[in-house]
LODOTOR-221798 format. One record per atom (N, C-alpha, C, CB): x negated, y negated, z negated; residue in one letter. Coordinates in steps of 0.05 Angstrom, whole numbers, plus 5000, padded with zeros to 4 digits. Glycine has a CB too. Layout:
REM residues N
XYZA ...
END
This chain:
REM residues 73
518447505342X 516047615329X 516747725302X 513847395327X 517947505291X 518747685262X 521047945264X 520347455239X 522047905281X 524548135284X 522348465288X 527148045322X 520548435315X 518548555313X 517148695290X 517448435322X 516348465280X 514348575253X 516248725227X 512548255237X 519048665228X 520848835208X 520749015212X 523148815205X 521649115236X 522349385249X 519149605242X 523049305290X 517949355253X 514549535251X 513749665221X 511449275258X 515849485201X 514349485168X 517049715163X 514449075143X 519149665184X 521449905170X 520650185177X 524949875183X 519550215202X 518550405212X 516250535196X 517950325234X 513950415185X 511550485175X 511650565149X 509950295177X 513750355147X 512750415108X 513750615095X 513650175085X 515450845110X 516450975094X 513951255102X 519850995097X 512351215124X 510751285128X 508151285110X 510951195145X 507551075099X 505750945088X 506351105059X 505950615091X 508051035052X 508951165020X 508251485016X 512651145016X 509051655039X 508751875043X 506251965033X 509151905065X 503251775053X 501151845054X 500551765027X 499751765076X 501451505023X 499951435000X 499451544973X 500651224996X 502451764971X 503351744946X 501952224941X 508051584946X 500752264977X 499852454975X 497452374968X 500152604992X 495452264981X 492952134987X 493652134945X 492851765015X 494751954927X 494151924909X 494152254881X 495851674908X 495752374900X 495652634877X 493352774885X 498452874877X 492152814912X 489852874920X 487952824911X 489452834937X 487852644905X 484952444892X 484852514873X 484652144890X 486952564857X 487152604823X 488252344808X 483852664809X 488952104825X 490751894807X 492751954801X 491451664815X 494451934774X 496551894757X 498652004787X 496651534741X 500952214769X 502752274782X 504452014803X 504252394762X 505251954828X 507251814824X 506151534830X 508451864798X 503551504827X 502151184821X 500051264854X 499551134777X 499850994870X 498150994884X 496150654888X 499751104907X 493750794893X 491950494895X 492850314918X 488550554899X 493250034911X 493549824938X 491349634928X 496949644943X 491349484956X 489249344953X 492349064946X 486349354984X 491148844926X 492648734918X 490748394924X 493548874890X 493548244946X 491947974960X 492647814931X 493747794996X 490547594920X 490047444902X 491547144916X 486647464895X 491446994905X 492946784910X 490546584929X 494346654879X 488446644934X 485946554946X 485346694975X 483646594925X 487246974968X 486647125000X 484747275004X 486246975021X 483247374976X 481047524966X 483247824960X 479147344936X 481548084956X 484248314949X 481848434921X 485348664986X 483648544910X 482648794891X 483848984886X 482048764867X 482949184876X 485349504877X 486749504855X 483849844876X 488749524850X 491349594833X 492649914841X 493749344841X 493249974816X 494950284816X 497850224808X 493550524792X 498950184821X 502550214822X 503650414826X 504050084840X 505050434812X 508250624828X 508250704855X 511150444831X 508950914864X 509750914888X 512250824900X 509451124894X 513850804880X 516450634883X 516550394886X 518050654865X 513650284878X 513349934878X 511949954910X 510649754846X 510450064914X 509450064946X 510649814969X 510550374958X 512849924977X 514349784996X 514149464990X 517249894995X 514549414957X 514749134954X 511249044957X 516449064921X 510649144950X 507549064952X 506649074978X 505649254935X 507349224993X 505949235022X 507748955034X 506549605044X 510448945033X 512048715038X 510948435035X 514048725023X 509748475018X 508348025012X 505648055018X 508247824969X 504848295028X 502348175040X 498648345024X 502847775031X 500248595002X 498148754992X 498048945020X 498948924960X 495249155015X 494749365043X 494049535029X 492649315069X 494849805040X 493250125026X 490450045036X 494450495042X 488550145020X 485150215023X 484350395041X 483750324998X 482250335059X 481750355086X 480650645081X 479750105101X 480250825106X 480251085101X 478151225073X 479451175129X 476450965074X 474151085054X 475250985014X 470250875067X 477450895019X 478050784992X 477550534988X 476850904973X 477050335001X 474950025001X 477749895012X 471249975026X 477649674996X 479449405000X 477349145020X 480349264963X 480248995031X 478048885056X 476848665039X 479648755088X 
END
């Protein structure tokens, strides 16, 4: 299962970065910077603007890009 889910996160995320980091110049956020929804230590999220270079690590422990409408779950 975990071997699975790597492959799935190696596969996606460079995917993910792509969109995200268009999705963020689109919108008009900061060059380079895209919104994640960011998990709290309670398992509650809120939006954060990072790097697009930080992305990968953030999607990695468990943050998620904002659902098509911009809303964190």
């Amino acid at each position: 299962m975990a071997k699975a889910r790597r492959l799935l996160l190696t596969a996606l995320v460079p995917a993910m970065l792509l969109v995200g980091a268009t999705t963020a110049s689109v919108m008009g956020s900061p060059q380079g910077k895209v919104d994640v929804c960011h998990r709290t230590g309670n398992g509650s999220f809120h939006e954060i603007n990072v790097s697009a270079n930080a992305l990968p690590a953030h999607l990695g422990h468990g943050d998620v890009l904002p659902d098509e409408y911009g809303n964190c779950p």
